[in-house]
Biopython code that builds the backbone (N, CA, C, O; Angstrom):
import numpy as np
from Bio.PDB.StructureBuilder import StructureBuilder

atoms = [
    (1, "UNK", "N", (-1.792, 13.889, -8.002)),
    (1, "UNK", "CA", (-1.744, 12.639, -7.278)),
    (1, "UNK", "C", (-0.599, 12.647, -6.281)),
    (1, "UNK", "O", (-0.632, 12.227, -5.124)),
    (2, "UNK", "N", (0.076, 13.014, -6.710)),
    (2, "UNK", "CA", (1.941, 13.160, -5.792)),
    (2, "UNK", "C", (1.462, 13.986, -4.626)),
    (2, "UNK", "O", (1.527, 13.594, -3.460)),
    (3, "UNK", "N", (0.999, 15.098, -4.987)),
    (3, "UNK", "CA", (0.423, 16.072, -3.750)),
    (3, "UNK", "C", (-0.476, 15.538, -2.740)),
    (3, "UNK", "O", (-0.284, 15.685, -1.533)),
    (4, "UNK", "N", (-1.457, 14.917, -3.247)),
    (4, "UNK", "CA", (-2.286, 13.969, -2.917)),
    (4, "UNK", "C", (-1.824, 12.844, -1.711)),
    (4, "UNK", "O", (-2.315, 12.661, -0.597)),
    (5, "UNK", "N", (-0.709, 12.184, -2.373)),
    (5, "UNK", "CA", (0.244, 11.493, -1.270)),
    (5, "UNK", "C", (0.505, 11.907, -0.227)),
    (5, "UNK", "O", (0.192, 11.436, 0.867)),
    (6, "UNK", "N", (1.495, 13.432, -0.612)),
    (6, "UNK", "CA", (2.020, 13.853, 0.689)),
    (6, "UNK", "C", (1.252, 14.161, 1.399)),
    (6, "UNK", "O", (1.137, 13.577, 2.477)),
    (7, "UNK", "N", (0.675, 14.908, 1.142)),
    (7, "UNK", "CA", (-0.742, 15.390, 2.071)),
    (7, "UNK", "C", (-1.307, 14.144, 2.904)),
    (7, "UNK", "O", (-1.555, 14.339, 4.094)),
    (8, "UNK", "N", (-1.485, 13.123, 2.461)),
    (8, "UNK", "CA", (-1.852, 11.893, 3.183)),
    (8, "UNK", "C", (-1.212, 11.340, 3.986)),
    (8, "UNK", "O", (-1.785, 10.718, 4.880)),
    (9, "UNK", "N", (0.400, 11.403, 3.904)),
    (9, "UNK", "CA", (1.093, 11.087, 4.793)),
    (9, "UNK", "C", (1.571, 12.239, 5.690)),
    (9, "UNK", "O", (2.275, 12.057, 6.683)),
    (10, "UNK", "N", (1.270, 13.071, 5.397)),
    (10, "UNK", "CA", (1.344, 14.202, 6.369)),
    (10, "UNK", "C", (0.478, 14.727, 7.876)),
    (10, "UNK", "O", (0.662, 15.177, 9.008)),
    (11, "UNK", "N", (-0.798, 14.187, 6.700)),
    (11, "UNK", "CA", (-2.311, 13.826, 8.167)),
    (11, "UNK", "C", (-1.862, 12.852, 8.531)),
    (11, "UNK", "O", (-1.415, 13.039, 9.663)),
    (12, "UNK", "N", (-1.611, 11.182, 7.986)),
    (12, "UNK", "CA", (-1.331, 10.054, 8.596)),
    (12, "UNK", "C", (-0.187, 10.252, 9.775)),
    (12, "UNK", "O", (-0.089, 9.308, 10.560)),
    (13, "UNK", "N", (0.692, 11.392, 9.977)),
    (13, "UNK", "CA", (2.371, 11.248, 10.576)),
    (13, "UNK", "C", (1.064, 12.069, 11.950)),
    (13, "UNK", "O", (0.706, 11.619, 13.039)),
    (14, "UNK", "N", (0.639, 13.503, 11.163)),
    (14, "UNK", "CA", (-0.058, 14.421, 12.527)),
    (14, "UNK", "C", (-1.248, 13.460, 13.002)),
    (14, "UNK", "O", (-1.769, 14.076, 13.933)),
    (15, "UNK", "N", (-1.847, 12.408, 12.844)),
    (15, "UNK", "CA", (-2.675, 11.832, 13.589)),
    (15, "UNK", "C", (-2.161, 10.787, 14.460)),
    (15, "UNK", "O", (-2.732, 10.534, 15.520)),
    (16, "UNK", "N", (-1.363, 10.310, 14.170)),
    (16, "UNK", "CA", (-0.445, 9.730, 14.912)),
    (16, "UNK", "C", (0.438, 10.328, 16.198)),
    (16, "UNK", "O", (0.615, 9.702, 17.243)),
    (17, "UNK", "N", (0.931, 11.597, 15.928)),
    (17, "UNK", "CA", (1.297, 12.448, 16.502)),
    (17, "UNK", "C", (0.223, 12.781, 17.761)),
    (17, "UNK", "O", (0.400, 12.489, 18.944)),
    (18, "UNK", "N", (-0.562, 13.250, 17.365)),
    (18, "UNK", "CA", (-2.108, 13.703, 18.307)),
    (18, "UNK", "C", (-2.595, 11.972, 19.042)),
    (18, "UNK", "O", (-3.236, 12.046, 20.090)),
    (19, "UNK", "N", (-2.503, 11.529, 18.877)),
    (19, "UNK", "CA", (-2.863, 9.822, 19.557)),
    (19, "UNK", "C", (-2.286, 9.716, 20.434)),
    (19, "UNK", "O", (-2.276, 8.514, 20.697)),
    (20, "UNK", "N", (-1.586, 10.394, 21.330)),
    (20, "UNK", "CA", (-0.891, 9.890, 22.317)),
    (20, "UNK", "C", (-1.395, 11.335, 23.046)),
    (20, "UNK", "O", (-0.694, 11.817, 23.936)),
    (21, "UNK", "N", (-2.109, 11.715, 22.804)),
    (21, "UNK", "CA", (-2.746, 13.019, 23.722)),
    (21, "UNK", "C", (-3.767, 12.548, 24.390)),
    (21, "UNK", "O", (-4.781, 13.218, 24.191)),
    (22, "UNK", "N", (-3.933, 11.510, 25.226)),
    (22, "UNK", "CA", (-5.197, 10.758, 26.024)),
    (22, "UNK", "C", (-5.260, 11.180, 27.215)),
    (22, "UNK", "O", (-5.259, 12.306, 27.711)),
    (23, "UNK", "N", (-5.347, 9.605, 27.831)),
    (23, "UNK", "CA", (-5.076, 10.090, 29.304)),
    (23, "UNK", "C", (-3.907, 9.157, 29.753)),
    (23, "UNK", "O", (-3.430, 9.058, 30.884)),
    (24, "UNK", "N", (-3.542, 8.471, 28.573)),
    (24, "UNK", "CA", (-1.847, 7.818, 28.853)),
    (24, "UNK", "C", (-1.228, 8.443, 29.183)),
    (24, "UNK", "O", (-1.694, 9.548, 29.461)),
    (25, "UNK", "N", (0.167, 8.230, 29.384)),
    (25, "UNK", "CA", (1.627, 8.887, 29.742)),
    (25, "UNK", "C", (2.180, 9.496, 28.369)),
    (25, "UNK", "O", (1.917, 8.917, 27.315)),
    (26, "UNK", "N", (2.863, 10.536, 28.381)),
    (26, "UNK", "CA", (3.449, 10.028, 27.023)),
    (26, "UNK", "C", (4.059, 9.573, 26.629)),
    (26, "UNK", "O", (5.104, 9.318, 27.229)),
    (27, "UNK", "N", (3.810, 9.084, 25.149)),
    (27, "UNK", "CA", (5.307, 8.543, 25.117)),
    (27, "UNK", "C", (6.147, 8.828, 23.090)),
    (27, "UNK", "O", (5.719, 9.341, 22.056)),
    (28, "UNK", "N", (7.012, 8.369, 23.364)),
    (28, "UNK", "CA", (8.232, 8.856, 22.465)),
    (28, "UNK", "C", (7.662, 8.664, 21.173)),
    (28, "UNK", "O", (6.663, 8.025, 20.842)),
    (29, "UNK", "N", (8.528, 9.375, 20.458)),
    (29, "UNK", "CA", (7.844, 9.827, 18.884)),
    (29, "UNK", "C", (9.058, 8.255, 18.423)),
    (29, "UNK", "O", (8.501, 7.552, 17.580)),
    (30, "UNK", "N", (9.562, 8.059, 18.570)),
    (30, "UNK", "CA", (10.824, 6.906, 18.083)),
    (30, "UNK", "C", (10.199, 5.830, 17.605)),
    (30, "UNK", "O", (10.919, 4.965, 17.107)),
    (31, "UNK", "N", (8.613, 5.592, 17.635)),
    (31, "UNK", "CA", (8.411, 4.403, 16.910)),
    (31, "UNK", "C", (7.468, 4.936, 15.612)),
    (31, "UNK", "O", (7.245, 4.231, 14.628)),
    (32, "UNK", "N", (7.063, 6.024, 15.753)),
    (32, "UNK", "CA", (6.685, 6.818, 14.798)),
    (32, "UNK", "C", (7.812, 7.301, 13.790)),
    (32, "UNK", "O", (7.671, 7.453, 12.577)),
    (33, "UNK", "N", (8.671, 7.458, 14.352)),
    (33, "UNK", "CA", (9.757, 7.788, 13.233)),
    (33, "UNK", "C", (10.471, 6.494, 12.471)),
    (33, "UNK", "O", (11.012, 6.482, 11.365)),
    (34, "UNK", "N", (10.342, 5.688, 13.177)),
    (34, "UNK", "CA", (10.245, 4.130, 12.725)),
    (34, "UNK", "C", (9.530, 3.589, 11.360)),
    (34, "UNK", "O", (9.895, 3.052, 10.314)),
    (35, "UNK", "N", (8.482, 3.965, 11.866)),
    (35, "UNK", "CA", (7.512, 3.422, 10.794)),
    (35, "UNK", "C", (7.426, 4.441, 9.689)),
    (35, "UNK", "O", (7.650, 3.911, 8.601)),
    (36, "UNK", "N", (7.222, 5.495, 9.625)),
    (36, "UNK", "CA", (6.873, 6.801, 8.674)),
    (36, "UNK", "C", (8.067, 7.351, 8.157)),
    (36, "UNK", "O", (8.054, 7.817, 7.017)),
    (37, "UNK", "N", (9.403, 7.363, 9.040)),
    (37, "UNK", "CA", (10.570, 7.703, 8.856)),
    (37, "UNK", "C", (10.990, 9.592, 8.883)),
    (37, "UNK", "O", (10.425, 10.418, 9.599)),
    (38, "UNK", "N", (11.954, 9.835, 8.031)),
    (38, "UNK", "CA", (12.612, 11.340, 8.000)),
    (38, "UNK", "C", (12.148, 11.581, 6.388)),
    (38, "UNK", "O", (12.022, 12.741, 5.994)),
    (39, "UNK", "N", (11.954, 10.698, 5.672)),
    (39, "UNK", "CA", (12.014, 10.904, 4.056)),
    (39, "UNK", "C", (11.484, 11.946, 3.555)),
    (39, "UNK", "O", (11.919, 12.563, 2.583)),
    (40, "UNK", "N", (10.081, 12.315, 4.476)),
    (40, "UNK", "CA", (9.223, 13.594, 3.498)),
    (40, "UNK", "C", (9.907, 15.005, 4.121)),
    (40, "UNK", "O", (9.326, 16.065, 3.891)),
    (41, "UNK", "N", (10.969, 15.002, 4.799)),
    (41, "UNK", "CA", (11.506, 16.486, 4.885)),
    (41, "UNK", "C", (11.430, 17.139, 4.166)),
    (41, "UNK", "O", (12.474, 16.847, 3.583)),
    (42, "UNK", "N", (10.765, 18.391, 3.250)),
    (42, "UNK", "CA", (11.485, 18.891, 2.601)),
    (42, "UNK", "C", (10.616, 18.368, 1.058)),
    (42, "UNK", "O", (10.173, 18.972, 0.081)),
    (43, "UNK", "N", (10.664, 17.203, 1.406)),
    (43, "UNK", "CA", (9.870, 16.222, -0.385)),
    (43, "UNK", "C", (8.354, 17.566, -1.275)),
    (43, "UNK", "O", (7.339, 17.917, -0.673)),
    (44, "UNK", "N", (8.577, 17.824, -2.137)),
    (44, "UNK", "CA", (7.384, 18.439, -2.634)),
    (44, "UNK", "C", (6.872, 17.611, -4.083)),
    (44, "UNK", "O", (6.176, 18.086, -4.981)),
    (45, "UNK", "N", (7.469, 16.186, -3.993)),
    (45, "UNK", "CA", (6.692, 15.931, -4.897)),
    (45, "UNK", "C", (6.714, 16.464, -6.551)),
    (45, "UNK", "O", (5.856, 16.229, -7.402)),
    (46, "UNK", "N", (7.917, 17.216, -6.699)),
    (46, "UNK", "CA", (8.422, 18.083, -8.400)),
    (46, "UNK", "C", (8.817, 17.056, -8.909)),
    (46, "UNK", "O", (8.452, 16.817, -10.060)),
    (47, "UNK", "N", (9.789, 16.015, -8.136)),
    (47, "UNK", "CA", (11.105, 15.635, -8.752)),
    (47, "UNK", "C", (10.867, 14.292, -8.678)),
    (47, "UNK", "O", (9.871, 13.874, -8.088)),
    (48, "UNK", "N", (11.949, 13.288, -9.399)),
    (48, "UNK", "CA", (11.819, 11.617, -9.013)),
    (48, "UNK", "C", (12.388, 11.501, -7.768)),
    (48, "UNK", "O", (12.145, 10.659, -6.903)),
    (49, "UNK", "N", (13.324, 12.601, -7.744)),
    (49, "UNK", "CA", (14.044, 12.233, -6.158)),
    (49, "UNK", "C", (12.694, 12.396, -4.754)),
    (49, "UNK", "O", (12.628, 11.557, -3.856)),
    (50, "UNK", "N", (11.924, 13.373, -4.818)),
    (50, "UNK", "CA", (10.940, 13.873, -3.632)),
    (50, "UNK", "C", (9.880, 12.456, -4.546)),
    (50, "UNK", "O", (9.301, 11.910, -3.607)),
    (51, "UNK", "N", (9.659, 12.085, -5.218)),
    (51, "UNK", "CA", (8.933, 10.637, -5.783)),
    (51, "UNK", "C", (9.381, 9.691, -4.492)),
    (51, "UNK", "O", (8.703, 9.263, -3.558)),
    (52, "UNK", "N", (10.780, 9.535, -4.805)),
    (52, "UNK", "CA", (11.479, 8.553, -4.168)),
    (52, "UNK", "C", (11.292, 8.414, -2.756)),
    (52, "UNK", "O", (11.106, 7.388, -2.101)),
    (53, "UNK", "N", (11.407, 10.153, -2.226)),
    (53, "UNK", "CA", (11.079, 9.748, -0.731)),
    (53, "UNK", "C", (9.777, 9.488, -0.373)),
    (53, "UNK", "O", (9.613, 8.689, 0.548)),
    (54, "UNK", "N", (8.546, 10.123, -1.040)),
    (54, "UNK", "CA", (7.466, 9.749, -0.522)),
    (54, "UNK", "C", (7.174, 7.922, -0.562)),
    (54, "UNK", "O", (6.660, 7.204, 0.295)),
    (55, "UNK", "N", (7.782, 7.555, -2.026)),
    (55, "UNK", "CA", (7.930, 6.081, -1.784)),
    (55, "UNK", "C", (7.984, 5.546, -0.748)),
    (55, "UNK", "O", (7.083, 4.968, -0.139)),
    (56, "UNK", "N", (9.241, 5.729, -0.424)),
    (56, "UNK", "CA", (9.881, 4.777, 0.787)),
    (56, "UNK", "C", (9.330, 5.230, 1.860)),
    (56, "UNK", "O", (9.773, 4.670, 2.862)),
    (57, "UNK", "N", (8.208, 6.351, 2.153)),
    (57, "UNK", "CA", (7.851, 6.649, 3.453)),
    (57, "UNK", "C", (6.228, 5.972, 3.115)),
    (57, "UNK", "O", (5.336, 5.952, 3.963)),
    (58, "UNK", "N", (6.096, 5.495, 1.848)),
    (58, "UNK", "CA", (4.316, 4.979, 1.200)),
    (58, "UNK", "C", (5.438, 3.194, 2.457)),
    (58, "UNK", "O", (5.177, 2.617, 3.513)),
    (59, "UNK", "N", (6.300, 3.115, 1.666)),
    (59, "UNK", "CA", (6.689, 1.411, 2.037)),
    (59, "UNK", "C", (6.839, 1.493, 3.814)),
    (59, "UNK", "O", (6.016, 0.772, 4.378)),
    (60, "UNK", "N", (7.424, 1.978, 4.397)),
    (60, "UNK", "CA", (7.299, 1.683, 5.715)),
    (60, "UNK", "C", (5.692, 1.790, 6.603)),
    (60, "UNK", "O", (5.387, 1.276, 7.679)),
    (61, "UNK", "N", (4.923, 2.600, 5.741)),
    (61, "UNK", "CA", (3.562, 2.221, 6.472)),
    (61, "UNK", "C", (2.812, 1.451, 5.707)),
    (61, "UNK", "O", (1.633, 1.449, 6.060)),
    (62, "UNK", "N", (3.052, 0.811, 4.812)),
    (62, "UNK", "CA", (2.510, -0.424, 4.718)),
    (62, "UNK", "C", (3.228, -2.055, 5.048)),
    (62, "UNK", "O", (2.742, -3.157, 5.302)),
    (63, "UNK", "N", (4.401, -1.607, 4.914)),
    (63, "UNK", "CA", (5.291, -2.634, 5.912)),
    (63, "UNK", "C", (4.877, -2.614, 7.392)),
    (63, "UNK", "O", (5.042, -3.629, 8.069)),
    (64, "UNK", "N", (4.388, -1.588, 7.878)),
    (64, "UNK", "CA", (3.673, -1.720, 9.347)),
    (64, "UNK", "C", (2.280, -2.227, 9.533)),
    (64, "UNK", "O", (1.949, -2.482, 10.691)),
    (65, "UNK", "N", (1.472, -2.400, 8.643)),
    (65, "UNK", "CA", (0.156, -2.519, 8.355)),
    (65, "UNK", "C", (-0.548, -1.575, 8.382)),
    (65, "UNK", "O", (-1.760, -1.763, 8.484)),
    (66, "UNK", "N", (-0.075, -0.380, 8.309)),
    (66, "UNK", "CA", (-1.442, 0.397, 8.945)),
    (66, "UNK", "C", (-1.980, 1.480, 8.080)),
    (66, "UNK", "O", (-2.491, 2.546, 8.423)),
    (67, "UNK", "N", (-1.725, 0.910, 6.670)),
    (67, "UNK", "CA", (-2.727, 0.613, 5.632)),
    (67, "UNK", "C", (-2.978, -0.608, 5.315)),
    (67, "UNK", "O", (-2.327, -1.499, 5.859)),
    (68, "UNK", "N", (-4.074, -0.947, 4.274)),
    (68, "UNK", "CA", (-4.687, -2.307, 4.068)),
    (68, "UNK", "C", (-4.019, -2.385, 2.918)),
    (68, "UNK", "O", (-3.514, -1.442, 2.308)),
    (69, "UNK", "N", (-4.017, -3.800, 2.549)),
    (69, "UNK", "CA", (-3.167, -4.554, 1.225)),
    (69, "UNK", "C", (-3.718, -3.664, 0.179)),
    (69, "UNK", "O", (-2.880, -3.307, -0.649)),
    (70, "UNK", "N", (-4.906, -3.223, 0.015)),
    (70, "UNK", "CA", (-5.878, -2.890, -0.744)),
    (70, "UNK", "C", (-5.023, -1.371, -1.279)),
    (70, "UNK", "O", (-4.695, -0.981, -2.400)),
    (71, "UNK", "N", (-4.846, -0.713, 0.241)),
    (71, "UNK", "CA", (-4.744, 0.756, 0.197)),
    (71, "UNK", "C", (-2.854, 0.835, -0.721)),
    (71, "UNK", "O", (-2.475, 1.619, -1.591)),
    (72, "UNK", "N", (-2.164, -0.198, -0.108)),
    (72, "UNK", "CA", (-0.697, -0.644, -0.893)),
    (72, "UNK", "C", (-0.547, -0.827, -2.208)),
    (72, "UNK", "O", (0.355, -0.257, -2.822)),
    (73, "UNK", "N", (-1.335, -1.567, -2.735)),
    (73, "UNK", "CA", (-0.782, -1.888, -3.870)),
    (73, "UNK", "C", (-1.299, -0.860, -4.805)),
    (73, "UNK", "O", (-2.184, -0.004, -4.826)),
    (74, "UNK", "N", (-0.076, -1.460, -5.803)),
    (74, "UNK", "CA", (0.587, -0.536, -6.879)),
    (74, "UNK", "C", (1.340, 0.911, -6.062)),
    (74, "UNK", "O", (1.162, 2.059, -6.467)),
    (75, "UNK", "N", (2.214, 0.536, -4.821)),
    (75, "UNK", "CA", (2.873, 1.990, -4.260)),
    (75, "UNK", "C", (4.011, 1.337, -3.878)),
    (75, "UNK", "O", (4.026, 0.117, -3.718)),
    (76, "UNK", "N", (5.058, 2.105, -3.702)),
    (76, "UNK", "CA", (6.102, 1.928, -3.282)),
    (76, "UNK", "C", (7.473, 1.890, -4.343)),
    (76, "UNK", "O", (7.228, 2.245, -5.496)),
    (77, "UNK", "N", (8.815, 1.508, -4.051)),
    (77, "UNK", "CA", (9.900, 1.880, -4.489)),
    (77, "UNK", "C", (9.619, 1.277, -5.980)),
    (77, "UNK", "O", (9.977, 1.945, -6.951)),
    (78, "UNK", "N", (9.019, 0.093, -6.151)),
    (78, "UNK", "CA", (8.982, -0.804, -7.392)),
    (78, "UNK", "C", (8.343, -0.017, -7.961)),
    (78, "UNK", "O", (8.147, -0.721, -8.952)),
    (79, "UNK", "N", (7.823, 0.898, -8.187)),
    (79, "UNK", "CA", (7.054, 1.130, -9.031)),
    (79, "UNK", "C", (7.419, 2.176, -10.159)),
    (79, "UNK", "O", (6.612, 2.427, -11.054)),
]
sb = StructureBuilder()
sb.init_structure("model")
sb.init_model(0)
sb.init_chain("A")
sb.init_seg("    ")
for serial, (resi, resn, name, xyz) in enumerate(atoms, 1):
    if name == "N":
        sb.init_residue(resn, " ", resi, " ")
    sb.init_atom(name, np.array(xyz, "f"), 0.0, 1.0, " ", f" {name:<3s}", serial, name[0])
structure = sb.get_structure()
């Protein structure tokens, strides 16, 4: 399941990433790092600590909305 996560937020960070490959301008990764953050550097998901960061990187994209209430609950630091 932990693996499962990262992996999800890993496509969720690279699709985000690739979205600005249109025919817009580009523009800056700074609100992407905003929302998704630095936390999964490195995180593999062994430990409570790599737990911890995928947490807090589960809480800033659902603090952004862009998962559904549905897809949130039961995730994040409280848990």
């Amino acid at each position: 399941m932990k693996l499962a996560a990262l992996r999800t937020m890993s496509a969720l960070a690279l699709s985000f990433a690739l979205q600005g490959c249109g025919s817009a301008a580009p523009a800056s990764a700074d609100g992407l790092r905003r929302v998704v953050g630095t936390d999964l550097i490195g995180a593999r998901s062994g430990t409570p600590a790599d737990q911890r960061k995928i947490d807090r990187t589960v809480v800033g994209i659902c603090a952004a909305a862009v998962w559904t209430k549905g897809e949130c609950a039961g995730r994040g630091e409280g848990r």
